[in-house]
Backbone as a chain_set.jsonl record, in Angstrom:
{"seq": "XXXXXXXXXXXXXXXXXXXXXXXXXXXXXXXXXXXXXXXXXXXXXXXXXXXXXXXXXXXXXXXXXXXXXXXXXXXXXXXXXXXXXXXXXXXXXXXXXXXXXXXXXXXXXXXXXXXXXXXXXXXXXXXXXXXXXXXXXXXXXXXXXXXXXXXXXXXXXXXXXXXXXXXXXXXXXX", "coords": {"N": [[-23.349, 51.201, -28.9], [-22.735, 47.542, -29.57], [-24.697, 45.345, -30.073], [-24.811, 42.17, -28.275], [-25.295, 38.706, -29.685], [-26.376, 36.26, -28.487], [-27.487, 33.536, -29.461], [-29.83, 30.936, -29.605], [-31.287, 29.005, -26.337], [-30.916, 26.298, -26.931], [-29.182, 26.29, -28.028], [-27.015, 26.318, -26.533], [-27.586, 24.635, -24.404], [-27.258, 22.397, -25.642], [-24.561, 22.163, -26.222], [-23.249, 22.644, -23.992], [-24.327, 19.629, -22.657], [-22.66, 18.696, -24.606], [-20.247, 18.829, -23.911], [-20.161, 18.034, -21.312], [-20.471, 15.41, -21.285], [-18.002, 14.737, -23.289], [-16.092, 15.137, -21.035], [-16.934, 13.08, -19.412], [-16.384, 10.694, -20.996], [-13.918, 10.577, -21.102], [-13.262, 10.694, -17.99], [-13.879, 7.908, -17.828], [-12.361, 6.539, -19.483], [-10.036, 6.828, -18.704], [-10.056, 6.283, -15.894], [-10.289, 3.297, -16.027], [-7.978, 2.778, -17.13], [-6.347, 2.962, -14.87], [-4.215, 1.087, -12.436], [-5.369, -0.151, -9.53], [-4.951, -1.157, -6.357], [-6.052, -2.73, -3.41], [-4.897, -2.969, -0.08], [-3.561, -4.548, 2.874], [-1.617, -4.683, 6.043], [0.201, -6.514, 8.142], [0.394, -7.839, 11.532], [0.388, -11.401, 11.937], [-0.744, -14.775, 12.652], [0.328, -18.032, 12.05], [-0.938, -21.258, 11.864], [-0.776, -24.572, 12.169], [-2.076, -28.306, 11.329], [0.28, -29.739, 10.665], [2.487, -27.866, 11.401], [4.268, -25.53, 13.001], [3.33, -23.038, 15.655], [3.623, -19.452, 14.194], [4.536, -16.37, 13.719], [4.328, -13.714, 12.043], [4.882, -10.859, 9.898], [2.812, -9.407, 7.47], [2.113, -8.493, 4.323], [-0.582, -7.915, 2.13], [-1.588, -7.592, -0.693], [-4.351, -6.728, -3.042], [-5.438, -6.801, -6.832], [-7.973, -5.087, -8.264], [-8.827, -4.045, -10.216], [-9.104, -3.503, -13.979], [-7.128, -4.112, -15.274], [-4.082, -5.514, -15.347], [-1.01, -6.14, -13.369], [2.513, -6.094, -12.128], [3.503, -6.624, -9.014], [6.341, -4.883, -8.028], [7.923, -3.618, -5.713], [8.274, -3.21, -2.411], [8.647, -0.821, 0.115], [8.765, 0.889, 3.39], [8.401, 3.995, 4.983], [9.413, 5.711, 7.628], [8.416, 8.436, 9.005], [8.521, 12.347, 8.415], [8.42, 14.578, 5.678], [12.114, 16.122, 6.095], [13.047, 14.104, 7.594], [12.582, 11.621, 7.383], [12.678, 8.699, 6.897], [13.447, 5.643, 4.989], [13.234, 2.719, 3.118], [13.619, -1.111, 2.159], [11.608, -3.447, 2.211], [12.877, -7.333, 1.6], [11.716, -9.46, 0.151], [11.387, -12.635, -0.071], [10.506, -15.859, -2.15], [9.116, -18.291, -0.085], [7.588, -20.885, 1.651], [5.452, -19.249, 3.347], [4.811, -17.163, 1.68], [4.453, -14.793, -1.092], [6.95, -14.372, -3.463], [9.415, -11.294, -4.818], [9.652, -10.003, -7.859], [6.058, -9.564, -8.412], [3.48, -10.993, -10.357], [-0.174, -9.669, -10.801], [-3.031, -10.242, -11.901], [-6.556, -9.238, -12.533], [-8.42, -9.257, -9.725], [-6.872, -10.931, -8.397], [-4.509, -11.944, -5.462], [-1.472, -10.974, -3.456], [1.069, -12.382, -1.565], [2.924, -11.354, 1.073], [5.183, -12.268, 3.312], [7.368, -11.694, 6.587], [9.239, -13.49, 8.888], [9.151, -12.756, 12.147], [10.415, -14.027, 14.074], [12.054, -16.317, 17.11], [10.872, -14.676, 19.837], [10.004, -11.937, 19.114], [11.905, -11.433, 17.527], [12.276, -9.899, 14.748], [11.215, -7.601, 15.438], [12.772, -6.016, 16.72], [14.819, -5.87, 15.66], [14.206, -4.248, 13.789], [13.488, -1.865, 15.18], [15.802, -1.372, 16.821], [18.105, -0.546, 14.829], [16.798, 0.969, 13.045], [16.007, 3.117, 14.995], [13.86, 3.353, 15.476], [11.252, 5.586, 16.895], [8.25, 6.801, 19.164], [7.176, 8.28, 17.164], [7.858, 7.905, 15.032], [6.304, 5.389, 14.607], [4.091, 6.088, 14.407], [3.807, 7.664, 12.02], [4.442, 5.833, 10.416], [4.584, 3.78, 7.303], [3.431, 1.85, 4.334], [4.539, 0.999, 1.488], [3.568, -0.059, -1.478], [4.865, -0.954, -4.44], [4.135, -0.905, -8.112], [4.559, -1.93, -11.749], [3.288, -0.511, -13.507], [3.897, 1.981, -12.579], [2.554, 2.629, -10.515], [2.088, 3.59, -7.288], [0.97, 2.153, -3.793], [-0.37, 2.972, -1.329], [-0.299, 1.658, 2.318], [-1.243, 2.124, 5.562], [0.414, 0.182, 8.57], [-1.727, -2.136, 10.218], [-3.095, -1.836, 13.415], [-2.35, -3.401, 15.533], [0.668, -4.341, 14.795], [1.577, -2.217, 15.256], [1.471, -1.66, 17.861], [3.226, -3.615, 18.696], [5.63, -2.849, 18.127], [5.359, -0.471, 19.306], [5.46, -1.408, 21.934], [8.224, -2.686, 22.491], [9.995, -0.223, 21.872], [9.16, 0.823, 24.331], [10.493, -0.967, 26.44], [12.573, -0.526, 25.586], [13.228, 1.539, 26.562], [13.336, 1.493, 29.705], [15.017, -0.466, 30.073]], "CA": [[-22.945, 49.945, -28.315], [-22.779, 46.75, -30.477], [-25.73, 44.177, -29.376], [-24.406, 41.011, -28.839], [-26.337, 37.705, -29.935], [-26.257, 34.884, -27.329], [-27.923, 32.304, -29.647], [-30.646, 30.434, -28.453], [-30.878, 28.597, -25.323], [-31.002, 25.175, -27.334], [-27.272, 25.784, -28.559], [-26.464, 26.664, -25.347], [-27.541, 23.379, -23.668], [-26.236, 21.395, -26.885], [-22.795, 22.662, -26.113], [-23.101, 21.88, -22.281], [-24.36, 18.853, -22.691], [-21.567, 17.878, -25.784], [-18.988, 18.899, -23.462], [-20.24, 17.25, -20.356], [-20.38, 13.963, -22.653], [-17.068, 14.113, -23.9], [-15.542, 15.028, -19.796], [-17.33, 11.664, -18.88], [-16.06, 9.681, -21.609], [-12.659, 10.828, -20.8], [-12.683, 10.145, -16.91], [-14.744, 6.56, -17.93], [-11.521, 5.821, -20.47], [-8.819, 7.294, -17.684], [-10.372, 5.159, -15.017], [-10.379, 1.653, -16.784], [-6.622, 2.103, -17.167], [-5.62, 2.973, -13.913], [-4.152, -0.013, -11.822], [-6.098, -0.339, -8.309], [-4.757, -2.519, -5.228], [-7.039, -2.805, -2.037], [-3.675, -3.796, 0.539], [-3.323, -4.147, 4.383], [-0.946, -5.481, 6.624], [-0.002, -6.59, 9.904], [0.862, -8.969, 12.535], [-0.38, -12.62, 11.3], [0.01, -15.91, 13.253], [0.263, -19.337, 11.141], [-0.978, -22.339, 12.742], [-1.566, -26.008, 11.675], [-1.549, -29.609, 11.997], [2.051, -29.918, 10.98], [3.379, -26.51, 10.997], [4.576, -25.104, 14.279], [3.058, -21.694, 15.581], [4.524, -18.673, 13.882], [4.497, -15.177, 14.088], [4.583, -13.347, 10.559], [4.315, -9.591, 9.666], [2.42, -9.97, 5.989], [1.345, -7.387, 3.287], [-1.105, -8.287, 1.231], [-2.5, -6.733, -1.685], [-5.265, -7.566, -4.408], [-5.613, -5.956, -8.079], [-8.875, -4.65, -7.717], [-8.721, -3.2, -11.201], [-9.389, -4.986, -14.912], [-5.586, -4.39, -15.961], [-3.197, -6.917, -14.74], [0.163, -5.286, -13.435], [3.352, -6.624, -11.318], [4.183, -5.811, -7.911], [8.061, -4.888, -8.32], [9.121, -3.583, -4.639], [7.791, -2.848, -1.498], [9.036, -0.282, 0.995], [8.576, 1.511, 3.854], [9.005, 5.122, 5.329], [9.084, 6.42, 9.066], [8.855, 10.234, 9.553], [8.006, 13.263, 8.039], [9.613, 15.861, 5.219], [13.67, 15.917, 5.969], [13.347, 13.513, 8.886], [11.919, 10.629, 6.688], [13.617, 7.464, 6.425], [13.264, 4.871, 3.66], [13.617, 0.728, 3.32], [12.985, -1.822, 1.45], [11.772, -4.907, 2.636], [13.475, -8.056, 0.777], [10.676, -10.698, 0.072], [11.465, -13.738, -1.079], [9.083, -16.51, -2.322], [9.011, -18.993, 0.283], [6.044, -21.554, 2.059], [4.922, -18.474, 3.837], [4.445, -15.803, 0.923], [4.86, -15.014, -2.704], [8.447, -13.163, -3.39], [9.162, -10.011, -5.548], [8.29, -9.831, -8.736], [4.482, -11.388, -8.493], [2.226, -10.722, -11.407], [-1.608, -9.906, -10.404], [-4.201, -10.081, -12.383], [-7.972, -8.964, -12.423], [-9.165, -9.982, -8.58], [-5.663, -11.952, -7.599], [-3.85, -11.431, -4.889], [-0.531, -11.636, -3.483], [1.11, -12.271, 0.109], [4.008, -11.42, 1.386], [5.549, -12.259, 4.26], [8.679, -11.768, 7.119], [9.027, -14.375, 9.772], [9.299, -12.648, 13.064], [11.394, -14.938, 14.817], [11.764, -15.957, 18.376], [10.799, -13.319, 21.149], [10.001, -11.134, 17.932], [13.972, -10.386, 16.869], [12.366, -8.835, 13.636], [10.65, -6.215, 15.883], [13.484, -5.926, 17.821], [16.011, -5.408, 14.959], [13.69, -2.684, 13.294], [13.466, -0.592, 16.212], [17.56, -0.743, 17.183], [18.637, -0.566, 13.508], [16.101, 2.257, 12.461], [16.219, 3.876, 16.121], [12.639, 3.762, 16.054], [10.454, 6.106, 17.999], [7.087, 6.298, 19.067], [6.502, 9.426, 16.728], [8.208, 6.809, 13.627], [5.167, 4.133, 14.557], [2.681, 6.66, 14.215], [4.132, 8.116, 10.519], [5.229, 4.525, 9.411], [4.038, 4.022, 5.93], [3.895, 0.278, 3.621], [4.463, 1.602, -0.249], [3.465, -1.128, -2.741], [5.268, 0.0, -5.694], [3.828, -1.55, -9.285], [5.356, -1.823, -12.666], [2.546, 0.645, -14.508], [4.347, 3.234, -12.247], [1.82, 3.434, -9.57], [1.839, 3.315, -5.635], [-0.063, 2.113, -3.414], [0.457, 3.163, 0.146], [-1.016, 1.658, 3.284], [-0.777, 1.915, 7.249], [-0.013, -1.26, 8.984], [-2.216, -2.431, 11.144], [-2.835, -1.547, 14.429], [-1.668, -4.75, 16.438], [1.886, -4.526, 14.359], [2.538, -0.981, 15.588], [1.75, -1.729, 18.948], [4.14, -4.441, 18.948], [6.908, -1.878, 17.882], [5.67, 0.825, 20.516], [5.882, -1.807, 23.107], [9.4, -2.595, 22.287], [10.123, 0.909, 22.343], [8.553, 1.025, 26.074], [10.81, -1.924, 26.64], [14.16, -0.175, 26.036], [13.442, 2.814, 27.636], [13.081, 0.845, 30.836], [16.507, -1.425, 30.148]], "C": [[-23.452, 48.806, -29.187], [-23.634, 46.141, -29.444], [-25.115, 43.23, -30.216], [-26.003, 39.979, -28.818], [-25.126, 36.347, -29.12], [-26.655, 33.52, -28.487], [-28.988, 32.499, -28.678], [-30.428, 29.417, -27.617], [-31.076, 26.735, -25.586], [-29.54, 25.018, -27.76], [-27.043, 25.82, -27.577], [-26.362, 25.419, -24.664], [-27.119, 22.421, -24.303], [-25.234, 21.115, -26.572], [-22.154, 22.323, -25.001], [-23.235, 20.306, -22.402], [-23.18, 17.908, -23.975], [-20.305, 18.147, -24.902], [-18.906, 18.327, -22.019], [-20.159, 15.651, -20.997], [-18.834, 13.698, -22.304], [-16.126, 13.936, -22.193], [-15.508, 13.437, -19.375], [-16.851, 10.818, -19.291], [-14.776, 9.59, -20.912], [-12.212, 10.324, -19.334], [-12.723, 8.257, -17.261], [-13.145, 5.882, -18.499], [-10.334, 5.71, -19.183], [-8.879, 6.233, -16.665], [-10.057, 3.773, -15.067], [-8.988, 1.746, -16.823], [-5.999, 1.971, -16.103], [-5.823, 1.467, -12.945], [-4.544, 0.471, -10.279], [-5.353, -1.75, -7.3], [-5.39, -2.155, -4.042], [-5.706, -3.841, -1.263], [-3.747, -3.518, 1.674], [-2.227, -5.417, 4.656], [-0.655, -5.566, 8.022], [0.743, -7.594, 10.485], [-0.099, -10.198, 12.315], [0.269, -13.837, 12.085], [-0.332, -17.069, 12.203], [0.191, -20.496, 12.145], [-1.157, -23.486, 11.992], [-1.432, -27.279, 11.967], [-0.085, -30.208, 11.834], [2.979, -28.907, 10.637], [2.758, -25.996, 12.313], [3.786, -24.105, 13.843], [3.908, -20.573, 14.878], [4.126, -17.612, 13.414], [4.553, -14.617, 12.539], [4.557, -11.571, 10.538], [4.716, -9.955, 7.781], [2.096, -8.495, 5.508], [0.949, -8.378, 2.651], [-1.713, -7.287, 0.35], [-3.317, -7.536, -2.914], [-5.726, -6.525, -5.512], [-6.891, -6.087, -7.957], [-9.322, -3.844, -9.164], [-8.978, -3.778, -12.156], [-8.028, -4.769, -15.196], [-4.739, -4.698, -15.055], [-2.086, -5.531, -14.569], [1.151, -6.054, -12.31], [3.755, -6.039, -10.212], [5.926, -5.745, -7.976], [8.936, -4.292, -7.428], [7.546, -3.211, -3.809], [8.47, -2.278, -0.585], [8.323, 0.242, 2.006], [9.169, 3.216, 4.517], [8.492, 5.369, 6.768], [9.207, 7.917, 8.905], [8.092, 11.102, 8.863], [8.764, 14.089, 7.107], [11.154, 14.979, 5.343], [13.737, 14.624, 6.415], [12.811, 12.061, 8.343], [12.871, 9.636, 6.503], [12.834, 6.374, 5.897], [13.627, 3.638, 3.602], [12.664, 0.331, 2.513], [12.849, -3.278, 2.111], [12.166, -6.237, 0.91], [12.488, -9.638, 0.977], [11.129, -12.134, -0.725], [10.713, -14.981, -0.993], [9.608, -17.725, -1.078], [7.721, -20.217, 1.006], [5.268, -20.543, 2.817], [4.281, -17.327, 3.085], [5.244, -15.916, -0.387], [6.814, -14.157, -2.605], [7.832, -12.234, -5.226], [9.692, -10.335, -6.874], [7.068, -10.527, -8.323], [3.812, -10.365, -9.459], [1.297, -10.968, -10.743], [-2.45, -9.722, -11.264], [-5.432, -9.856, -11.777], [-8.187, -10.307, -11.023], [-7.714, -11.206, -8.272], [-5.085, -10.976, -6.704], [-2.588, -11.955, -4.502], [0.004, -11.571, -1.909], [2.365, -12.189, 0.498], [4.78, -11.143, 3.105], [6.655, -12.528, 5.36], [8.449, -12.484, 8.593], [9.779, -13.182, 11.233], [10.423, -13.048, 14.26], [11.226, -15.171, 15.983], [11.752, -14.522, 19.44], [10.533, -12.157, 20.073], [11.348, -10.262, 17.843], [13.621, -9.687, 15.758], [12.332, -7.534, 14.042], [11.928, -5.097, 16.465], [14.725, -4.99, 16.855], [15.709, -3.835, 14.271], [13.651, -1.728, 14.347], [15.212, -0.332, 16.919], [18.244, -0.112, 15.887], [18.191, 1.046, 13.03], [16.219, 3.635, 13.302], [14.729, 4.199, 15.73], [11.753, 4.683, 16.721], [8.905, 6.22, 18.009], [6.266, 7.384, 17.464], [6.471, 8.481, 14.863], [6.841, 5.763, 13.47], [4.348, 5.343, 14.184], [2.781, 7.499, 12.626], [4.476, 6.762, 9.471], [3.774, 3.886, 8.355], [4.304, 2.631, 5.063], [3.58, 1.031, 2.213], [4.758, 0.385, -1.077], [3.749, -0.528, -4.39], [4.443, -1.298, -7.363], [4.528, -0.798, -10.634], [4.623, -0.965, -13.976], [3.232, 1.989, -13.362], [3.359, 3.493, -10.821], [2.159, 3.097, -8.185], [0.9, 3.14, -4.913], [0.141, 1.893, -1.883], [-0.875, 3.003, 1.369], [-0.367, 1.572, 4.53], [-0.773, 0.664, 7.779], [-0.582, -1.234, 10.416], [-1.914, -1.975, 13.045], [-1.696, -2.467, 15.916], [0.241, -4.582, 15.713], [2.858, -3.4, 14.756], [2.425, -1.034, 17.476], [2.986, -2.969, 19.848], [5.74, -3.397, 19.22], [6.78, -0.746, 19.139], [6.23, -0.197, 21.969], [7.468, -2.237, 23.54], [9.792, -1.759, 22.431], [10.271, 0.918, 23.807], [9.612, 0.293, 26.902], [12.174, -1.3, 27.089], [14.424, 0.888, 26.721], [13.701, 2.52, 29.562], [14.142, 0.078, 31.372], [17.331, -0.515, 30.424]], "O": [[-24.594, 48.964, -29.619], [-23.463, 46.291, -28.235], [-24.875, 43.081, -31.414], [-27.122, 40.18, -28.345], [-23.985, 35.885, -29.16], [-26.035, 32.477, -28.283], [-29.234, 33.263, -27.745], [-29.442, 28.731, -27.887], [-31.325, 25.977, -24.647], [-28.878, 23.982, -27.831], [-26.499, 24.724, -27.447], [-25.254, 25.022, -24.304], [-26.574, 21.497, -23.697], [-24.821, 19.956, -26.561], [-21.014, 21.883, -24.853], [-22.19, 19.678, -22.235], [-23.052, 16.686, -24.055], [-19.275, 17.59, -25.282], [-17.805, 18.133, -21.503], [-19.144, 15.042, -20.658], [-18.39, 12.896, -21.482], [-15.536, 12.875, -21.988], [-14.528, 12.744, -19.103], [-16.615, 9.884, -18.525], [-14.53, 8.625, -20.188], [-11.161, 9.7, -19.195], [-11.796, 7.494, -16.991], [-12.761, 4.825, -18.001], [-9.861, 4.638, -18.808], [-7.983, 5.402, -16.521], [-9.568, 3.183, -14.104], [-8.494, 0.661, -16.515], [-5.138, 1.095, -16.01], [-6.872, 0.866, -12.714], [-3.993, 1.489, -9.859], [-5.308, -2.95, -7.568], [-5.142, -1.004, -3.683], [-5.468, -5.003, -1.59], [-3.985, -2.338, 1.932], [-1.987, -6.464, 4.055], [-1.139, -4.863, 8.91], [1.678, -8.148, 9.907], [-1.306, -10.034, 12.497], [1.487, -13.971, 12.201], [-1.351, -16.92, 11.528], [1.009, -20.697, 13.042], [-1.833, -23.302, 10.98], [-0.66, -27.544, 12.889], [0.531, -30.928, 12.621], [3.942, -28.961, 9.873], [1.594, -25.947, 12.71], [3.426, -23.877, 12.687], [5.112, -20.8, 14.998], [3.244, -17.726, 12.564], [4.969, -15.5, 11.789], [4.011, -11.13, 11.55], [5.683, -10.337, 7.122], [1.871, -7.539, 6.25], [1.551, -9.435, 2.461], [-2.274, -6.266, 0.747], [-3.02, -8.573, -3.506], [-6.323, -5.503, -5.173], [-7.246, -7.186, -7.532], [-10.219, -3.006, -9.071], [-9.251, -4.937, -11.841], [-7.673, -5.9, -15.525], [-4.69, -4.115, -13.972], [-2.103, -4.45, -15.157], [0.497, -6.706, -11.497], [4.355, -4.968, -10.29], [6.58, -6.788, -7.955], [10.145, -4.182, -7.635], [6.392, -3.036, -4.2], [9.223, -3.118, -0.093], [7.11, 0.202, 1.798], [10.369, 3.481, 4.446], [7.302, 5.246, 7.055], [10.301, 8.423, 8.654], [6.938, 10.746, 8.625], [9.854, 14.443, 7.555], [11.417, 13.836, 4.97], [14.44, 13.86, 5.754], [12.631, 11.297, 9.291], [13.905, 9.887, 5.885], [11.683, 6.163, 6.282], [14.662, 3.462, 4.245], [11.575, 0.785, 2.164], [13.763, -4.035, 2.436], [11.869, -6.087, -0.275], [12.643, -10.572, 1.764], [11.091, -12.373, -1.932], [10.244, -15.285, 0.103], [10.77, -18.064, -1.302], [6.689, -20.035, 0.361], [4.14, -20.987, 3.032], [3.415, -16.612, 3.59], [6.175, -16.646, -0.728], [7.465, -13.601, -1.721], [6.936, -12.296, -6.067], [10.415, -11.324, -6.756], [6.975, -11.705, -7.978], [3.68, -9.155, -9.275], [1.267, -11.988, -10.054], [-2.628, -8.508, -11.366], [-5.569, -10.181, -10.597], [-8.157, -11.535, -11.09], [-7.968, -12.354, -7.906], [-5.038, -9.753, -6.84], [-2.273, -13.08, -4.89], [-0.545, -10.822, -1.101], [3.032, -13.175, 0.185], [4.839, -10.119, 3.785], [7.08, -13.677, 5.244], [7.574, -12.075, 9.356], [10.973, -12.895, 11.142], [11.032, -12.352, 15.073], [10.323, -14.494, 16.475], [12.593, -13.638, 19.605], [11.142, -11.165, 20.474], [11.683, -9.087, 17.995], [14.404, -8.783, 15.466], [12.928, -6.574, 13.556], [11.956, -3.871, 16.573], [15.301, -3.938, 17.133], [16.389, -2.812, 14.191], [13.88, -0.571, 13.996], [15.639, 0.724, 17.387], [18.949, 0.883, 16.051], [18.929, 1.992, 12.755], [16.411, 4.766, 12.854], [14.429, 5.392, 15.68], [11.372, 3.93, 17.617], [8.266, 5.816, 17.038], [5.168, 7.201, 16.938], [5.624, 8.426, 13.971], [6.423, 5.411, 12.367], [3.885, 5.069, 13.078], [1.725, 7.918, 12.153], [4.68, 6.711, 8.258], [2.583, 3.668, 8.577], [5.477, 2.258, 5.093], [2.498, 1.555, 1.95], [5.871, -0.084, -1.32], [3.039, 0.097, -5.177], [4.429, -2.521, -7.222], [4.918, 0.367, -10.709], [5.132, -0.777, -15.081], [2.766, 3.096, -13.634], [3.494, 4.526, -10.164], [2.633, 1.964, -8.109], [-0.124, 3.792, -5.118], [0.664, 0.921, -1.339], [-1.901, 3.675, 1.48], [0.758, 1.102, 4.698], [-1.754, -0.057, 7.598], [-0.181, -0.631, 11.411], [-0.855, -1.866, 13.663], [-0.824, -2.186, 16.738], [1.061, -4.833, 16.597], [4.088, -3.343, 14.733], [3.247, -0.483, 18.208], [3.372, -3.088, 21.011], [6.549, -3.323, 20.146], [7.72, -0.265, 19.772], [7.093, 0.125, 22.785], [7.876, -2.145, 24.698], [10.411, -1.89, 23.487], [11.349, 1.006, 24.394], [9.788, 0.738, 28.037], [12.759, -1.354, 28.171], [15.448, 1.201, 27.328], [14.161, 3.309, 30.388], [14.353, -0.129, 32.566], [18.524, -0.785, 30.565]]}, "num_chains": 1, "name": "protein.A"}
């Protein structure tokens, strides 16, 4: 039987330690490029001294990352698998919120937001239009798409889905 040679236990930890090294560098480099957004959204009221009350459902998101990148859509999805349905909300820049494209840079953020309307007709339209259900509020999904390719997917707020279940509750009852 051939006797093998291990080396000694100084190459050994050389080799570990040169290849734990280079791992680190590699996530350290990987990391720094990837674009980061910290985003929530919800049900938002606007008040002021000369601007009526008003109802909003906002996304916001903030680059959170050092490389700048453009938000370039925003959708949502209700469901699960087959049963999944897909939208895009249509932002456009007005006194309430930025519109689509918005460039963010390092620590900016951006706001975007759909006016509600009286008696909330937005809520009203998403839940006849989509056919809503309560199982859709509890899978419904906000996908911040960016122009390095990435996503960035958050739940909206609690208060915005109970708006939608209560609507729900509403027509079952009509």
């Amino acid at each position: 039987m051939a006797d093998i040679e291990w080396g000694s236990i100084a190459d050994w930890v050389s080799g570990i330690g040169s290849l734990t090294a280079a791992t680190v560098a590699l996530y350290v480099a990987h990391s720094s490029q990837r674009v980061r957004l910290r985003a929530h959204c919800g049900h938002r009221l606007i008040i002021g001294i000369d601007h009526p009350r008003e109802d909003v459902f906002t996304v916001t998101a903030t680059n959170v990352s050092q490389r700048p990148t453009v938000v370039t859509n925003i959708g949502f999805t209700f469901g699960v698998w087959r049963w999944k349905q897909h939208g895009i909300f249509n932002f456009i820049q007005d006194d309430i919120g930025h519109g689509i494209p918005k460039p963010l840079v390092d620590g900016e953020s951006g706001t975007w937001s759909a006016r509600l309307g009286p008696d909330n007709h937005w809520v009203k339209d998403l839940v006849e239009k989509l056919q809503v259900n309560w199982w859709s509020v509890l899978t419904w999904r906000i996908h911040i798409h960016t122009s390095n390719g990435g996503t960035t997917t958050v739940r909206p707020e609690r208060n915005i889905r109970d708006m939608l279940l209560a609507e729900i509750a509403a027509r079952k009852i009509s």
